[in-house]
C-alpha positions as CSV (number, residue, x, y, z in Angstrom):
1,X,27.0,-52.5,31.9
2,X,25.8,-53.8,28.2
3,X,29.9,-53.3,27.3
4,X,31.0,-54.9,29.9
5,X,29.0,-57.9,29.5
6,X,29.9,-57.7,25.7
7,X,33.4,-57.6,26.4
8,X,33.3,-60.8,28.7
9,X,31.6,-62.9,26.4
10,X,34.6,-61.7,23.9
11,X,37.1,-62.4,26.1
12,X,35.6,-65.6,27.0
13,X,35.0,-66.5,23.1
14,X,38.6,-65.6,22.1
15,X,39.9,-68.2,25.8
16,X,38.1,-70.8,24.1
17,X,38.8,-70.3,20.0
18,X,42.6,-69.7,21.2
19,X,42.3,-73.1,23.1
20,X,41.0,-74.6,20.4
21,X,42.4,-73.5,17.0
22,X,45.7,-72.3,18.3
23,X,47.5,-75.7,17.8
24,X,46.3,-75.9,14.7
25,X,47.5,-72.7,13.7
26,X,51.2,-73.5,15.2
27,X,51.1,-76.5,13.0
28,X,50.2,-75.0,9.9
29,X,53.0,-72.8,10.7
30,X,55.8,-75.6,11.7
31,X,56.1,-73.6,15.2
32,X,57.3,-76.0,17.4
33,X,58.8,-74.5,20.2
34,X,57.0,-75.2,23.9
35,X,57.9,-71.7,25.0
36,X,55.3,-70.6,21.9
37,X,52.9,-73.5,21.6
38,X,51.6,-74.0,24.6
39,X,48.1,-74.0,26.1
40,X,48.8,-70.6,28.0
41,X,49.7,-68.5,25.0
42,X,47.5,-70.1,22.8
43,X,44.8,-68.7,25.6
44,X,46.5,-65.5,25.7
45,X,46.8,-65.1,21.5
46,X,43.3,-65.8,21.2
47,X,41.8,-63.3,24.1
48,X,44.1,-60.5,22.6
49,X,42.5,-61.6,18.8
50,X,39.0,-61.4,20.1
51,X,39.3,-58.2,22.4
52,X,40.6,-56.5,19.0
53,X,37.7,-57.8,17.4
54,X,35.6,-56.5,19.6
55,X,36.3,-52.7,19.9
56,X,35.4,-52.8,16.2
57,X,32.2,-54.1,16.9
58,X,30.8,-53.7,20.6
59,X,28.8,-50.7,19.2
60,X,26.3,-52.0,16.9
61,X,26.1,-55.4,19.2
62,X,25.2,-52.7,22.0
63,X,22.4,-51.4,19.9
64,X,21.3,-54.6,18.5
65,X,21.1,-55.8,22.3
66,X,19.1,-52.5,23.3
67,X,16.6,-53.2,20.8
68,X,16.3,-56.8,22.5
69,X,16.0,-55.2,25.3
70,X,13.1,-53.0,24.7
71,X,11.4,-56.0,22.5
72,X,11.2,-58.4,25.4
73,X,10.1,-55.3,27.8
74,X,7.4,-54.5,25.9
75,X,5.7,-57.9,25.6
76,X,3.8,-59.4,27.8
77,X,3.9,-62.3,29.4
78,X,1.2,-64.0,28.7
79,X,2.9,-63.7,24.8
80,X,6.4,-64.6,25.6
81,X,5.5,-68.0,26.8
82,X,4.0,-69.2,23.6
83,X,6.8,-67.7,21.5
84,X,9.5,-69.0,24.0
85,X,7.9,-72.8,24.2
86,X,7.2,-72.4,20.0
87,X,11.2,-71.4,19.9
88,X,11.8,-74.5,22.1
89,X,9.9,-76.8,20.1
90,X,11.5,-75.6,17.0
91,X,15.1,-76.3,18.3
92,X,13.9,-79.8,19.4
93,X,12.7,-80.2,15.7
94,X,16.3,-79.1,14.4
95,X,18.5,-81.4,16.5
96,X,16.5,-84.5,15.5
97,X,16.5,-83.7,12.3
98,X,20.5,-82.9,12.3
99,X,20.8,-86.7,14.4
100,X,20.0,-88.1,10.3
101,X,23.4,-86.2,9.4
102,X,26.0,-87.0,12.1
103,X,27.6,-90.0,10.9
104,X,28.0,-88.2,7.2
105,X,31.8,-88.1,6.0
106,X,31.0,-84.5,4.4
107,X,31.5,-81.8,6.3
108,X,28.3,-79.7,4.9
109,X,26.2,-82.3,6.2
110,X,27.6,-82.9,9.9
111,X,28.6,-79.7,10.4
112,X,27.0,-76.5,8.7
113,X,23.7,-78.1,7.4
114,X,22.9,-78.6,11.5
115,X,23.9,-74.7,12.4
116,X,21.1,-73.6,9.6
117,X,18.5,-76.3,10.8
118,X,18.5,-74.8,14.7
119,X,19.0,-71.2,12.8
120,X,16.3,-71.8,10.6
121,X,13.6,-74.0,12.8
122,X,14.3,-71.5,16.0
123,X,12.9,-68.5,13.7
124,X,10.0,-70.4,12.1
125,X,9.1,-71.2,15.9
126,X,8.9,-68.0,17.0
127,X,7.3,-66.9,14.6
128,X,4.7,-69.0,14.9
129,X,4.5,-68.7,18.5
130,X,4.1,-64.8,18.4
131,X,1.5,-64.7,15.7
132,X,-0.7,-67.7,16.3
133,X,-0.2,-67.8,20.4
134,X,-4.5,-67.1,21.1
135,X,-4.1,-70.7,19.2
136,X,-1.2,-72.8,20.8
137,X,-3.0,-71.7,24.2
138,X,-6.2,-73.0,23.4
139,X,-4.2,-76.6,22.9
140,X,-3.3,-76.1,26.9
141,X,-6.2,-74.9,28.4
142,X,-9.8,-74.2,27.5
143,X,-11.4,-70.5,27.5
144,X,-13.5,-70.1,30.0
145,X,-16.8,-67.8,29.3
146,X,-18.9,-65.9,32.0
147,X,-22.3,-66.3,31.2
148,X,-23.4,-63.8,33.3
149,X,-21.1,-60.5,31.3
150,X,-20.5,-61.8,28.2
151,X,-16.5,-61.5,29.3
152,X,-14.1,-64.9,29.8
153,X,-10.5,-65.0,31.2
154,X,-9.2,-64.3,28.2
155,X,-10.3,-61.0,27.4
156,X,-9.7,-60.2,31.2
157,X,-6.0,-61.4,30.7
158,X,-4.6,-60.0,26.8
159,X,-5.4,-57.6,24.5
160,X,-6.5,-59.1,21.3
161,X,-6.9,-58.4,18.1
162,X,-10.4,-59.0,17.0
163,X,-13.8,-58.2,15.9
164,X,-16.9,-58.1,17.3
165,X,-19.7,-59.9,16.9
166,X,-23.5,-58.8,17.3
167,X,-23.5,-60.0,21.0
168,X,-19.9,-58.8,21.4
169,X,-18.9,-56.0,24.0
170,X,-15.9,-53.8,22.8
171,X,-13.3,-52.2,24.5
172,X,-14.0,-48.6,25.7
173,X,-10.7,-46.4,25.2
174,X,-10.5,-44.0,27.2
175,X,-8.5,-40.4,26.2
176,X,-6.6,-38.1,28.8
177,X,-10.0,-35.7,27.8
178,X,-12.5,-37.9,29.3
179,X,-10.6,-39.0,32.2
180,X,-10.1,-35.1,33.5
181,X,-14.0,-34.2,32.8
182,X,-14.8,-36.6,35.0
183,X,-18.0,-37.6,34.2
184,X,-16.7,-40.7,32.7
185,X,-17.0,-42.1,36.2
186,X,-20.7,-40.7,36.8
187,X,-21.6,-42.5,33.5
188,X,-20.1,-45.9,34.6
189,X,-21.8,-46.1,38.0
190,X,-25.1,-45.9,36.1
191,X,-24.4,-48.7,33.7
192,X,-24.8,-47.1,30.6
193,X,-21.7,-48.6,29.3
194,X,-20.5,-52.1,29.6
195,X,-17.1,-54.2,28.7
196,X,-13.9,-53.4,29.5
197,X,-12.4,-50.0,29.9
198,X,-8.5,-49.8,28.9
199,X,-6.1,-46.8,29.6
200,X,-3.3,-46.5,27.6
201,X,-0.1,-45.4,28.9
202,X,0.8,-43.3,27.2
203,X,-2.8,-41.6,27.9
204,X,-1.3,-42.2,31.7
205,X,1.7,-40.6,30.8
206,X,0.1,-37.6,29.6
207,X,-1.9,-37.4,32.6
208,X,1.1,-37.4,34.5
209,X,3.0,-34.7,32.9
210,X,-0.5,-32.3,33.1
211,X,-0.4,-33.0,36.7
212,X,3.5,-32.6,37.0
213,X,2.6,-28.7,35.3
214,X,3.6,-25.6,36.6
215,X,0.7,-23.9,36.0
216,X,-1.9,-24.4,38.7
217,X,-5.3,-24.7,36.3
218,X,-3.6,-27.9,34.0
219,X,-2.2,-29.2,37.5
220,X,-5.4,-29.7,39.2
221,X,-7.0,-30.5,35.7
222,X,-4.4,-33.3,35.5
223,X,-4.5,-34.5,39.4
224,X,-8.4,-34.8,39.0
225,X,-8.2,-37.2,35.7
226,X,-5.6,-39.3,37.7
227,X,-8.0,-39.5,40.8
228,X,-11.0,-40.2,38.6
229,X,-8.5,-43.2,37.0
230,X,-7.7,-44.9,40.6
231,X,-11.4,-44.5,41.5
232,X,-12.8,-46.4,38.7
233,X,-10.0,-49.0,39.2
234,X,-10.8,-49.1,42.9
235,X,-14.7,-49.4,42.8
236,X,-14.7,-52.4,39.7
237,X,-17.9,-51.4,38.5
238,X,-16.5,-52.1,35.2
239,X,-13.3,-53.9,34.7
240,X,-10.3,-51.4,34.1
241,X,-7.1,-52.5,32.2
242,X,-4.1,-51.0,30.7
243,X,-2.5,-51.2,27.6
244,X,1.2,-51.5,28.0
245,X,2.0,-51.1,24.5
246,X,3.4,-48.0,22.8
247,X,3.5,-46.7,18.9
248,X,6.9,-45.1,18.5
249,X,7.1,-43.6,15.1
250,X,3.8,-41.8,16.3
251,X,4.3,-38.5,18.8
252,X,0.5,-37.2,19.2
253,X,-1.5,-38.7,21.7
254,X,-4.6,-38.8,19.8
255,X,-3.2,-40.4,16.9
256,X,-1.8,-43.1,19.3
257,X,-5.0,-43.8,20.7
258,X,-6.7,-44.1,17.0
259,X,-4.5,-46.4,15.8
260,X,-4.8,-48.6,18.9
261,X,-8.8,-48.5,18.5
262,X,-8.1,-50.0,14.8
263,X,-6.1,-52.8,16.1
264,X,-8.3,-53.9,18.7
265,X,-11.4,-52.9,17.2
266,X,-12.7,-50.4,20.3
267,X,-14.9,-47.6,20.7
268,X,-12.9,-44.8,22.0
269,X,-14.4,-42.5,25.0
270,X,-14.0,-38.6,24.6
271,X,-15.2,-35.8,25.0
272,X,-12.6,-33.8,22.7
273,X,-14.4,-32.4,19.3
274,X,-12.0,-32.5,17.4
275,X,-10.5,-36.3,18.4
276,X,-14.5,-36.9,17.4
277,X,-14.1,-36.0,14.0
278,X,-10.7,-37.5,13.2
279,X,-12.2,-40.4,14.2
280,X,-14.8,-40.3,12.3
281,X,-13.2,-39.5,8.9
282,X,-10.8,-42.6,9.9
283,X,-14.0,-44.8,10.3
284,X,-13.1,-44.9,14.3
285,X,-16.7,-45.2,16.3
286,X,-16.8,-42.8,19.4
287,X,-18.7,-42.3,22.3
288,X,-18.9,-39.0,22.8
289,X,-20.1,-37.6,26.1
290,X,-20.7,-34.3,25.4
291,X,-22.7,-35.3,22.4
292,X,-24.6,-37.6,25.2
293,X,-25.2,-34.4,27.3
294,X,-26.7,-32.7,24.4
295,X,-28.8,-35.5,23.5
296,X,-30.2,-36.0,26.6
297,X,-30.8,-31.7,26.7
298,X,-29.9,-30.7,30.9
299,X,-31.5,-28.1,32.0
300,X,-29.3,-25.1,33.8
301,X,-31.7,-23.5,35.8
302,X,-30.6,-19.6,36.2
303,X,-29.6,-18.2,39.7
304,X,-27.5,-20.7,40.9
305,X,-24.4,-19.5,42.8
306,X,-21.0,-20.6,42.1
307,X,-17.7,-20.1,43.5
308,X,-15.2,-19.3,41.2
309,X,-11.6,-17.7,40.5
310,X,-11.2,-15.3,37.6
311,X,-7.9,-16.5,35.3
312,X,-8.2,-14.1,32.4
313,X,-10.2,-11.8,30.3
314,X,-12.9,-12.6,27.9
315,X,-13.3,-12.4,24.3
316,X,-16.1,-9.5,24.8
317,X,-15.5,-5.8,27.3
318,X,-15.3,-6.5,31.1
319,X,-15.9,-9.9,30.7
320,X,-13.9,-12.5,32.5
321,X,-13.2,-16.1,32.7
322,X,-13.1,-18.6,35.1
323,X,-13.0,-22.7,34.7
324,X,-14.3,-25.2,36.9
325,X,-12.7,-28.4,38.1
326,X,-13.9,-30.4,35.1
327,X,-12.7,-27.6,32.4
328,X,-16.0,-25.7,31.5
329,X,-15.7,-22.3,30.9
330,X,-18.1,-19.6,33.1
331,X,-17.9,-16.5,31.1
332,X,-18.7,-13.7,33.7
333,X,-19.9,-10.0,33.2
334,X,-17.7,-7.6,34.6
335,X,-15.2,-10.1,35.9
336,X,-12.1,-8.7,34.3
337,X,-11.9,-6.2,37.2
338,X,-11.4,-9.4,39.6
339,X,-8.8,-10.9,38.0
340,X,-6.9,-13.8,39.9
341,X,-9.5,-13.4,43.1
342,X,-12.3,-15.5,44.2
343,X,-15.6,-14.1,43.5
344,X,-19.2,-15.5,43.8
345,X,-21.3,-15.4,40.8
346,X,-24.9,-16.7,39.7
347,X,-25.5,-18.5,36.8
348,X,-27.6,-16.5,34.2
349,X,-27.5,-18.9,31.0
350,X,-25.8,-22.2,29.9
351,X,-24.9,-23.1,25.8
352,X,-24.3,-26.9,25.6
353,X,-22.5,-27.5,22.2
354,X,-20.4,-31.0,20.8
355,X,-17.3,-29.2,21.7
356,X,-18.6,-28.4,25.3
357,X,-20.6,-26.7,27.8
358,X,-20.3,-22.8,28.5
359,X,-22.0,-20.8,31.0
360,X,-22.4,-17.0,31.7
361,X,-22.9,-15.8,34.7
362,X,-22.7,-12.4,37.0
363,X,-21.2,-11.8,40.2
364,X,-23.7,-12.0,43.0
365,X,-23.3,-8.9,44.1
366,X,-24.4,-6.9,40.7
367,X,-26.9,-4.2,41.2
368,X,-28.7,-5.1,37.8
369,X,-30.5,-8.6,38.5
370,X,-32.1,-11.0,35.7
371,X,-35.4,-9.8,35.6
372,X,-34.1,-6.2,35.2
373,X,-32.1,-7.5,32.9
374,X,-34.6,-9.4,31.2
């Protein structure tokens, strides 16, 4: 389609320059004859000149268009206006400045030094429109604060580059970590956090693909942190946004999600250790749930019954692991000789660490009880 189009706006360009410089051409050439110098096959000289021309060339105008392309896809609106009513403005600018010029006898001056003023001014306009847009739309309408949250209309609209004051409430990025645990949405409905929550999407993306898995345990891993994404978006306890952008010379998810915390100066949400200390080394601040769990020290109370399937063995003889929904490991006595069936086990202890929580447990049907055991 993009060749296509390419090639048109060739043939079309060649129709015209044929129309247009062709008699000249014939001139400079003392061709005379009507069956040569004619409008027709000065029309046809120049379409054949510029379809030529093209084939040379259609390739890097096709890449040079699909980098438009992407450019234009990935801003947003609310950023494109500014840069395309700066651009505007900047045209406007050149054209009255080129009106001082027109009834010049030199050629430079009505003719080339116009083409570099709307070359020139058209560039300088968008360049100020797409670095200093939070600015040109303050000229057109005033920002609007809610007393009530701290938020206004234009956090709720953009993502901005900023920092944060003492009364100021960051952005809370959330990682693909966080959103399968789950508990990022029991820790909202309390009110613990505040602001603005944003998703990535490439966080979404990765989400997607864990759910899209063929194997079962990272499929319902993934379709939980996608149900626990539309439920916070569907309840607005807190607002929920997503971040359209993406970082393409980066591949790793993590280091995406860093980089974006720098540039809008958020707190990222996670519950992944090791995502804790790279950010911390990169001077990132992170809210770190399992750290919260620790802090706050639950209490697992031995003998309650779970049910649980046993995936693979453990580390130590007979022992056997299961997961639950939310990704914690139950390490379970004797459970390698249930592999892959559903067995029912009590809890005997729980370890909560920064990386995570771990329980052990026993099937419900072992002879040897705790207080034996103890």
């Amino acid at each position: 389609m993009r060749k296509r189009m390419i090639q048109l706006i060739f043939a079309l360009l060649g129709i015209g320059a044929g129309y247009s410089l062709m008699p000249m051409v014939w001139r400079m050439a003392h061709v005379t004859s009507h069956w040569v110098n004619n409008i027709f096959i000065d029309m046809v000289v120049g379409l054949a000149v510029f379809v030529l021309i093209s084939f040379f060339v259609i390739d890097p105008l096709e890449r040079l268009v699909q980098k438009i392309e992407r450019f234009l896809t990935n801003e947003k609106p609310e950023k494109m206006i500014p840069e395309l009513v700066s651009t505007v403005i900047g045209l406007v600018i050149a054209v009255l400045i080129s009106l001082l010029f027109t009834n010049s006898q030199l050629f430079f001056l009505n003719t080339i030094l116009p083409f570099i003023l709307v070359i020139l001014f058209a560039y300088l306009g968008f360049i100020v429109g797409q670095n200093r847009f939070n600015e040109l739309r303050k000229l057109f309408g005033r920002h609007k604060k809610n007393v009530l949250d701290g938020s206004s209309d234009q956090a709720a609209g953009e993502m901005l580059e900023r920092k944060a004051g003492d009364n100021f409430h960051k952005y809370k990025l959330l990682d693909t970590n966080i959103l399968i645990d789950g508990r990022i949405y029991d820790l909202v409905q309390t009110g613990f956090l505040e602001g603005i929550l944003v998703v990535p999407n490439f966080v979404l993306y990765e989400l997607q693909y864990i759910a899209d898995s063929g194997d079962s345990v990272k499929r319902v891993r993934g379709r939980r942190g996608l149900d626990i994404l539309n439920k916070l978006r569907e309840e607005k306890v807190m607002p929920v946004q997503m971040y359209d952008g993406d970082f393409d010379d980066i591949q790793e998810v993590d280091s995406k999600l860093l980089k974006l915390a720098k540039m809008i100066d958020a707190v990222v949400v996670t519950n992944d250790y090791n995502l804790n200390k790279v950010a911390e080394f990169q001077n990132v601040q992170v809210l770190n749930v399992n750290a919260l769990a620790k802090s706050l020290k639950p209490r697992v109370i031995p003998g309650e019954n779970l049910n649980v399937m046993i995936i693979k063995k453990g580390t130590e003889r007979q022992q056997g692991v299961a997961y639950l929904d939310d990704g914690t490991m139950i390490v379970v006595e004797d459970g390698q000789y249930y592999m892959n069936q559903k067995l029912s086990v009590e809890v005997t202890s729980a370890l909560q660490t920064d990386a995570g929580r771990m329980i052990f447990a026993k099937p419900v049907h072992s002879k040897r009880g705790i207080r034996e055991k103890n």
